[in-house]
C-alpha positions as a printed Julia matrix, in Angstrom:
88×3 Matrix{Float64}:
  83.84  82.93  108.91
  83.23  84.28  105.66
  85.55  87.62  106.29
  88.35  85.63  106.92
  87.91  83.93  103.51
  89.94  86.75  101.64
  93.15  85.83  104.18
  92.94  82.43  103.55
  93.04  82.96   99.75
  96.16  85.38  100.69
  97.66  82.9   102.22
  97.65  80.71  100.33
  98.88  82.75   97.15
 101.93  83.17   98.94
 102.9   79.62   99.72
 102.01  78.64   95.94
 103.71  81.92   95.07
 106.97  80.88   96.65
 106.74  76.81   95.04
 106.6   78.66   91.47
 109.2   81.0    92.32
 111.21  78.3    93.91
 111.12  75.94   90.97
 111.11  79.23   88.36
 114.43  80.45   89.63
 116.16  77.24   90.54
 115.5   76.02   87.3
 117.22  79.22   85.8
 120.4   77.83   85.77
 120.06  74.49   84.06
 118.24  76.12   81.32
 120.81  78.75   80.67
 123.83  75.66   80.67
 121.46  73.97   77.86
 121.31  77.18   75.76
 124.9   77.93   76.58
 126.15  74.19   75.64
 123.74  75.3    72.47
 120.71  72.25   73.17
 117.65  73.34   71.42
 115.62  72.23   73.99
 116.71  74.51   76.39
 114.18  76.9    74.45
 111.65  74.39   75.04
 111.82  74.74   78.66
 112.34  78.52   78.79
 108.78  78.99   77.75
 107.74  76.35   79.65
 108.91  78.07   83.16
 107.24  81.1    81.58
 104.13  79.69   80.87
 103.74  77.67   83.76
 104.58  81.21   86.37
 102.22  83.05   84.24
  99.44  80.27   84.61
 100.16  80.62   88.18
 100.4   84.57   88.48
  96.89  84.72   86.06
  95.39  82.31   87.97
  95.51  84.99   91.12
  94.92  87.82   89.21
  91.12  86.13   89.02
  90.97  86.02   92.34
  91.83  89.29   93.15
  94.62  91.91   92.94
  94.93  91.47   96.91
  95.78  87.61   96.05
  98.28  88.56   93.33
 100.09  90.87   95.48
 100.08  87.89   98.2
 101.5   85.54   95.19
 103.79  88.09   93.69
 105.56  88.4    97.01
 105.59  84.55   97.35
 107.59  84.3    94.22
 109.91  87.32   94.98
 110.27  85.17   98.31
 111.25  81.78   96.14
 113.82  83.97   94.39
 115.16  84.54   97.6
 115.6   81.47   98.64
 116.87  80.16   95.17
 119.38  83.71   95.37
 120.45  82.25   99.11
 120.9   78.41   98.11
 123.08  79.64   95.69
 125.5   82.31   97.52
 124.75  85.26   95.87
């Protein structure tokens, strides 16, 4: 049971990988009309959605650099989506 511990944790690095990346890229586009309409507060959020991925992304890194490669493909998976929602 215990070997199949380090798949688990893989696994689920990639589904929390892709919810960051999912709400990191699809709030791109908001922030960037705030800063483009020139709302301070777009700045605000910038380094929120930062912060908050690299919370995420160090929060694997802890568990292991097989977890963070797991997570970093869950977020390159989010962008994906995001990329595909949005035509391009």
């Amino acid at each position: 049971m215990s070997a199949d511990l380090p798949f688990l944790h893989m696994a689920l690095a990639a589904v929390a990988g892709a919810v960051a990346g999912t709400l990191f890229f699809a709030s791109l586009g908001p922030v960037a009309r705030m800063l483009a309409a020139g709302r301070i507060e777009a700045v605000g959020l910038q380094l929120l959605r930062f912060v908050a991925l690299g919370l995420v992304l160090w929060l694997m890194a802890r568990a292991g650099g097989a977890v963070l490669l797991s997570g970093a493909a869950g977020v390159m998976a989010g962008r994906a989506l995001v990329m595909r929602r949005a035509g391009r």
